[in-house]
DOKOL-544307 format. One record per residue (C-alpha): x, y, z. Coordinates in pm, 1 decimal, m for minus. Example, Ala and Ser with C-alpha at 12.3 -4.5 7.8 and 13.67 -1.06 7.14 Angstrom:
<nodes>
+----------+----------+----------+
|       px |       py |       pz |
+----------+----------+----------+
|   1230.0 |   m450.0 |    780.0 |
|   1367.0 |   m106.0 |    714.0 |
+----------+----------+----------+
</nodes>
This chain:
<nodes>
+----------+----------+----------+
|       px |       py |       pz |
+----------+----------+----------+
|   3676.1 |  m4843.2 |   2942.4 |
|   3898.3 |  m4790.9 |   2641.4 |
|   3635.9 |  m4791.5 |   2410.5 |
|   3434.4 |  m4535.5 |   2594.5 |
|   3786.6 |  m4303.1 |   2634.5 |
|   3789.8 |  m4335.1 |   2212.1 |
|   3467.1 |  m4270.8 |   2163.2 |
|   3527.7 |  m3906.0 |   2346.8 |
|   3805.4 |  m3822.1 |   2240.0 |
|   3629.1 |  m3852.9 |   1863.6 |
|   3294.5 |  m3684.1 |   2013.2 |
|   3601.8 |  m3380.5 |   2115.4 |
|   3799.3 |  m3408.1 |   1760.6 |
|   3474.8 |  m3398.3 |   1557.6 |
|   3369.3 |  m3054.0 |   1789.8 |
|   3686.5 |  m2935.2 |   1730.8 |
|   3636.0 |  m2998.4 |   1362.6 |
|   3350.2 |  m2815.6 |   1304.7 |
|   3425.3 |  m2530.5 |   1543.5 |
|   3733.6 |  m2505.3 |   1319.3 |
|   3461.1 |  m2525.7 |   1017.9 |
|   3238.4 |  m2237.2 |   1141.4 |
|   3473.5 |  m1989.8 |   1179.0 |
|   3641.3 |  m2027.6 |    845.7 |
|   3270.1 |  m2014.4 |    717.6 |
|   3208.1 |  m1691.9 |    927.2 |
|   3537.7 |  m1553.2 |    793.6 |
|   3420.4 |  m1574.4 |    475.7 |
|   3122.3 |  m1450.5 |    439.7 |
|   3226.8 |  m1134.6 |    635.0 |
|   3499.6 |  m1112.4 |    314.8 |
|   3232.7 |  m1149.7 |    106.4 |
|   3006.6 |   m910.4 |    276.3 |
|   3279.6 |   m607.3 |    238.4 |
|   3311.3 |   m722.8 |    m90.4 |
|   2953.1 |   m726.0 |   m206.6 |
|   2963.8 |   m388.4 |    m27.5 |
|   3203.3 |   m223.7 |   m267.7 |
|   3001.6 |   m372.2 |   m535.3 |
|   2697.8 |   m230.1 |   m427.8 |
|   2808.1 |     76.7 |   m472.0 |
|   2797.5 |    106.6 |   m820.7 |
|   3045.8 |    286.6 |  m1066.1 |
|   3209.5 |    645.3 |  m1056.0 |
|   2872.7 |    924.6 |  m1159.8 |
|   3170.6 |   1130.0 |  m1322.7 |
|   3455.8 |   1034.0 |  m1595.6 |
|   3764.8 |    975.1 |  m1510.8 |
|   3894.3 |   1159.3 |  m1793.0 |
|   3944.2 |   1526.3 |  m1674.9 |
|   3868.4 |   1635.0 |  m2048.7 |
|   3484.4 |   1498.6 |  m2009.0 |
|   3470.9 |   1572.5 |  m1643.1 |
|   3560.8 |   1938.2 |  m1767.9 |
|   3505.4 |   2008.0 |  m2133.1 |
|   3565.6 |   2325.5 |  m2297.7 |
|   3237.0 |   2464.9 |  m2458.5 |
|   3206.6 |   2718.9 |  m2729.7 |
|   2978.4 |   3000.1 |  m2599.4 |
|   2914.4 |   3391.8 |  m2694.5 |
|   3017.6 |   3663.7 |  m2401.1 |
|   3077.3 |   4051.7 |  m2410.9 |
|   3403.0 |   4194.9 |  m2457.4 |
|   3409.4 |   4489.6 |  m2281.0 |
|   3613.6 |   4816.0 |  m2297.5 |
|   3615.3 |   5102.4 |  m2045.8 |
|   3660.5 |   5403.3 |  m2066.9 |
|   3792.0 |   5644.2 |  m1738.0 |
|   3705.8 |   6011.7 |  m1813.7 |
|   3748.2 |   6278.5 |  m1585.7 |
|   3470.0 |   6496.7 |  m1434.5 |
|   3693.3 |   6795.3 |  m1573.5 |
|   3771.7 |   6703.3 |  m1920.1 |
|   3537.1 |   6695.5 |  m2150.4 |
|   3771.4 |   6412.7 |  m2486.7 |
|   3993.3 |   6152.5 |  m2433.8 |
|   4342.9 |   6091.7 |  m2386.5 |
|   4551.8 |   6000.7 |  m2697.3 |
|   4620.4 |   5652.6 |  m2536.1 |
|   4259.0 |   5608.3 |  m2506.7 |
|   4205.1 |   5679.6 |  m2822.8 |
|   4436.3 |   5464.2 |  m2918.3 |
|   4289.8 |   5197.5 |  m2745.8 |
|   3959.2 |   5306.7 |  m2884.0 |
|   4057.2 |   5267.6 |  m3214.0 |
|   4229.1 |   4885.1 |  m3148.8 |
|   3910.5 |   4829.9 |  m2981.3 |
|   3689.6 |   4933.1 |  m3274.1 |
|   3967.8 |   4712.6 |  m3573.0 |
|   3867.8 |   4363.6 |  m3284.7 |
|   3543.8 |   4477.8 |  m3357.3 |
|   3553.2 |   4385.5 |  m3738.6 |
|   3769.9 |   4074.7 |  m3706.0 |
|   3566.5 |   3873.1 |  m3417.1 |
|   3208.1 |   4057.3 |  m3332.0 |
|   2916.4 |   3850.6 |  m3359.4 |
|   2663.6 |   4178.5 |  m3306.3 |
|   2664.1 |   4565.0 |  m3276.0 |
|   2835.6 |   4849.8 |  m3032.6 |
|   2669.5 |   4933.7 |  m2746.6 |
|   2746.8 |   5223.9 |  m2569.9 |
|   2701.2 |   5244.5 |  m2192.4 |
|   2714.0 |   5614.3 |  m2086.5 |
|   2699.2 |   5681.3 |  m1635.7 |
|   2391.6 |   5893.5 |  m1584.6 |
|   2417.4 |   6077.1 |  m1212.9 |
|   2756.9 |   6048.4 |  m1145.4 |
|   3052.4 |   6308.1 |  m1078.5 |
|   3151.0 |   6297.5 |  m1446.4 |
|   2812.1 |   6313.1 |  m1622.5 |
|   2865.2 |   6568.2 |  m1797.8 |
|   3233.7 |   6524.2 |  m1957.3 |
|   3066.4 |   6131.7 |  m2052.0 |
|   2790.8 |   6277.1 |  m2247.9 |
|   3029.2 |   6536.4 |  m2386.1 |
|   3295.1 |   6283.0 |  m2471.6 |
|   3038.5 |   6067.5 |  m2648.6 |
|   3075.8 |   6201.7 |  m3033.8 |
|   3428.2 |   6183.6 |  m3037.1 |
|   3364.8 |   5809.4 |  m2961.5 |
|   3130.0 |   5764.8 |  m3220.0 |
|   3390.0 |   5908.6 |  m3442.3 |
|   3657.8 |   5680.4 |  m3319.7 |
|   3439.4 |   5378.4 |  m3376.3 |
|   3337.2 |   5480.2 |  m3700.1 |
|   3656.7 |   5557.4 |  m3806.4 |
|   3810.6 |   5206.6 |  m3718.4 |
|   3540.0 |   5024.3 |  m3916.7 |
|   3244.9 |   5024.0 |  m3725.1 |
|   2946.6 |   5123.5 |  m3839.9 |
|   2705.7 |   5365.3 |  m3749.6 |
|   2431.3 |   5177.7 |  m3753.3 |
|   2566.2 |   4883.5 |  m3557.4 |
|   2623.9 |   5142.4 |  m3236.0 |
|   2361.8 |   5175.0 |  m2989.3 |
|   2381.5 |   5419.9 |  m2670.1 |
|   2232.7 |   5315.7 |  m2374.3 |
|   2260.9 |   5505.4 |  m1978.8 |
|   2307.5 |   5340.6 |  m1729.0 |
|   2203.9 |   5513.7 |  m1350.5 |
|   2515.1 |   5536.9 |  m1034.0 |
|   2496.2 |   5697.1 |   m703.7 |
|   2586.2 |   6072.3 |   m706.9 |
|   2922.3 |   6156.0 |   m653.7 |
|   3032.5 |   5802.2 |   m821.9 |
|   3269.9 |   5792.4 |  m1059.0 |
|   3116.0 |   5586.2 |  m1361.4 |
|   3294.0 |   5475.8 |  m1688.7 |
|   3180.8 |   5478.7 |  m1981.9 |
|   3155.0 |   5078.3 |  m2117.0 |
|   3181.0 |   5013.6 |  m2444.4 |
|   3119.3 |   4627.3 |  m2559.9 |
|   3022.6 |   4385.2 |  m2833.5 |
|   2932.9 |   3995.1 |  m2801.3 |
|   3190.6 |   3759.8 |  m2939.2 |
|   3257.4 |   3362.6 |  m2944.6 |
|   3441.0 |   3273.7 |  m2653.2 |
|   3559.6 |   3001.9 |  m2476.8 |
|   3538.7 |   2859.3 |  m2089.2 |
|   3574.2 |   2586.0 |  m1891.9 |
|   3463.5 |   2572.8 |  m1514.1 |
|   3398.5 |   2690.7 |  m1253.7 |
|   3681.1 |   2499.9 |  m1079.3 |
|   3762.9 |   2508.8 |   m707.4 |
|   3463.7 |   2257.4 |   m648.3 |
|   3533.8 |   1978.0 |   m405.9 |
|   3208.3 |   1724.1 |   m386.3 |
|   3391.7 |   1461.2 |   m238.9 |
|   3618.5 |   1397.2 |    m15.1 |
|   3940.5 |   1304.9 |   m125.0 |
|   4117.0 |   1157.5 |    211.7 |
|   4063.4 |    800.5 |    345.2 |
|   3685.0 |    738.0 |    309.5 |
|   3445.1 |    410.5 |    239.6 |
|   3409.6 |    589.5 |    m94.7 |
|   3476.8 |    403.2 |   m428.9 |
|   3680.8 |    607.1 |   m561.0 |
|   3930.1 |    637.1 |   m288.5 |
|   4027.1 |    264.3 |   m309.2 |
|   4006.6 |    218.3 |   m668.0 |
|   4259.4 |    568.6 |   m695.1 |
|   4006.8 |    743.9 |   m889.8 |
|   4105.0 |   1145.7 |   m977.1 |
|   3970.3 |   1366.7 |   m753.6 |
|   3685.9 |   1628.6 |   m891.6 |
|   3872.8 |   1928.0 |   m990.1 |
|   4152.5 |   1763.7 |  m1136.3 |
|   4221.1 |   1892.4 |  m1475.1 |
|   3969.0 |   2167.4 |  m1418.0 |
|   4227.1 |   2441.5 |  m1384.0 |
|   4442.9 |   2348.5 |  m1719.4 |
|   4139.7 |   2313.6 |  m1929.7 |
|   4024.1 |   2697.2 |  m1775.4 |
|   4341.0 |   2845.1 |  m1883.7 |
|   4358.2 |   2671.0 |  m2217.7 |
|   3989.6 |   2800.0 |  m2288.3 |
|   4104.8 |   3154.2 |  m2187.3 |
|   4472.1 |   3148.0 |  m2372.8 |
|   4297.6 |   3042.6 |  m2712.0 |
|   4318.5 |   3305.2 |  m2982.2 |
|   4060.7 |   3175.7 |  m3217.8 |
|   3779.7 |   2949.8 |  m3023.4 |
|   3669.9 |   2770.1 |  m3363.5 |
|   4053.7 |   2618.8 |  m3369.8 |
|   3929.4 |   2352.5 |  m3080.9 |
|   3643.5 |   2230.5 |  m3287.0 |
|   3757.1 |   2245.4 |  m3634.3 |
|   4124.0 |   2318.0 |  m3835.8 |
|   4169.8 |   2615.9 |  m4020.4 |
|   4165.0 |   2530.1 |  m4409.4 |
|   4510.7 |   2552.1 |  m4550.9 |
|   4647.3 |   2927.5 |  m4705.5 |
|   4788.2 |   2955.7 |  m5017.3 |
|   5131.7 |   2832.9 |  m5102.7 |
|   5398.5 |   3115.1 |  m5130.1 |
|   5432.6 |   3096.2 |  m5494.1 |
|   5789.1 |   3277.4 |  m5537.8 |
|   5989.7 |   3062.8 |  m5325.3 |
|   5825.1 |   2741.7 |  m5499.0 |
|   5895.2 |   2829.0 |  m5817.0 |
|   6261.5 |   2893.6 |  m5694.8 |
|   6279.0 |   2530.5 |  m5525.2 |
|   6105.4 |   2365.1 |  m5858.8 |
|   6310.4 |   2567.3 |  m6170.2 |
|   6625.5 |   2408.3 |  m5877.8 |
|   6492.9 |   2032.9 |  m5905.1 |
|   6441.4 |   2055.0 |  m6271.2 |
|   6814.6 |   2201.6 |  m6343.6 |
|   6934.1 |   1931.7 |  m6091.2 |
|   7081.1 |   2149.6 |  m5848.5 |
|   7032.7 |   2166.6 |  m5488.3 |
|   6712.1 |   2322.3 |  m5373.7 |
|   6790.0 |   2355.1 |  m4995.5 |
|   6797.2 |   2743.2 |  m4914.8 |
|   7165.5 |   2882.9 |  m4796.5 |
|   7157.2 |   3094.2 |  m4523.0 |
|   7453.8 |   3331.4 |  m4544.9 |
|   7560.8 |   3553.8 |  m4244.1 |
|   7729.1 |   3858.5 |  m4200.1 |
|   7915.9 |   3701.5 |  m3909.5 |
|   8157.8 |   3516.6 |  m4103.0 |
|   8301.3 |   3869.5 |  m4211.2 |
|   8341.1 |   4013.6 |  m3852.7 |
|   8690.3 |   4095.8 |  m3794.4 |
|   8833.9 |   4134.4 |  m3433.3 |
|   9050.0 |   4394.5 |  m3382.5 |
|   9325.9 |   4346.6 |  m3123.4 |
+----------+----------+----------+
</nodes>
């Protein structure tokens, strides 16, 4: 009787046992399933780095320049032709083409555009621009619009964007990139926009400037100082040290 009691409780233990077994097994390979899920799911489609995710490319735009005249007035203001003129000096420093002259065609001020048009020439022509390099073009608005007169050129200019795009979703997701704290998709987007848009000269983020001349006055100064063994460092002198308060 006590054999047959030992025998079932060992029939009982040995269940147990690989009860016990199975679900540690089945344990497991869910792990493993979750983790051969986030595997699966291969790496990031965009670089981390917001620099690659959003270069800055060199490209050529218009700069454009408009000009508000009046139905009744038939030249330009002195500040416009002031700002003409600045227009016209841009013109030889960073143009990559000609002038061209956009004149409204069947607006309100028709006429005082089309008369204003030499004296813009003249402007143009007098900052540098060349006659040949301007080209007048009209362009057709509604009647009773008030159209400008645009004056642009093309130039090198650089841009970054768009930004303010959102592909993915950056909250609590099954998504890769949420659990291994990736950067989210416009991240970056909006310094490298600015910094494409502050930049004075676009060639600087491709390639240095070469080096300018030395000032030759001041090193002949600091040299003819070394060679008479004196000090070469510059004294400053100000005129505040001979301020006297009056009481």
């Amino acid at each position: 009787m006590r054999n047959v009691r030992t025998a079932s409780a060992e029939r009982i233990a040995r269940a147990g046992l690989v009860l016990r077994a199975a679900l540690v097994i089945g344990c497991a390979a869910l792990v493993c399933g979750c983790n051969t899920d986030q595997q699966i799911t291969g790496a990031p489609s965009a670089p981390s780095d917001y620099r690659l995710r959003h270069p800055i490319t060199i490209t050529e735009k218009p700069h454009t320049f408009q000009l508000f005249i009046g139905a009744n007035r038939d030249s330009l203001t002195p500040m416009q032709r002031a700002q003409l003129l600045a227009f016209g000096q841009d013109w030889r420093k960073e143009a990559t083409g000609g002038v061209i002259i956009d004149v409204p065609v069947g607006g309100s001020n028709q006429r005082s555009s089309a008369a204003a048009l030499p004296e813009i020439k003249s402007i143009l022509a007098a900052s540098g621009v060349e006659r040949g390099s301007m080209a007048v073009r009209r362009y057709p608005v509604s009647p009773g619009t008030f159209g400008t007169v645009r004056i642009s050129y093309p130039r090198v200019a650089a841009q970054a964007g768009p930004c303010g795009l959102w592909p993915e979703d950056i909250g609590p997701s099954f998504n890769r990139d949420y659990f291994e704290n990736q950067p989210p998709w416009n991240f970056g987007c909006a310094t490298q926009r600015n910094l494409a848009a502050m930049v004075a000269n676009p060639a600087d983020l491709v390639q240095p400037r070469a080096e300018t001349p030395a000032y030759t006055m001041r090193r002949t100064t600091v040299m003819e100082d070394y060679r008479a063994k004196g000090d070469p460092v510059t004294n400053y002198s100000s005129k505040l040290d001979t301020i006297q308060l009056n009481n």
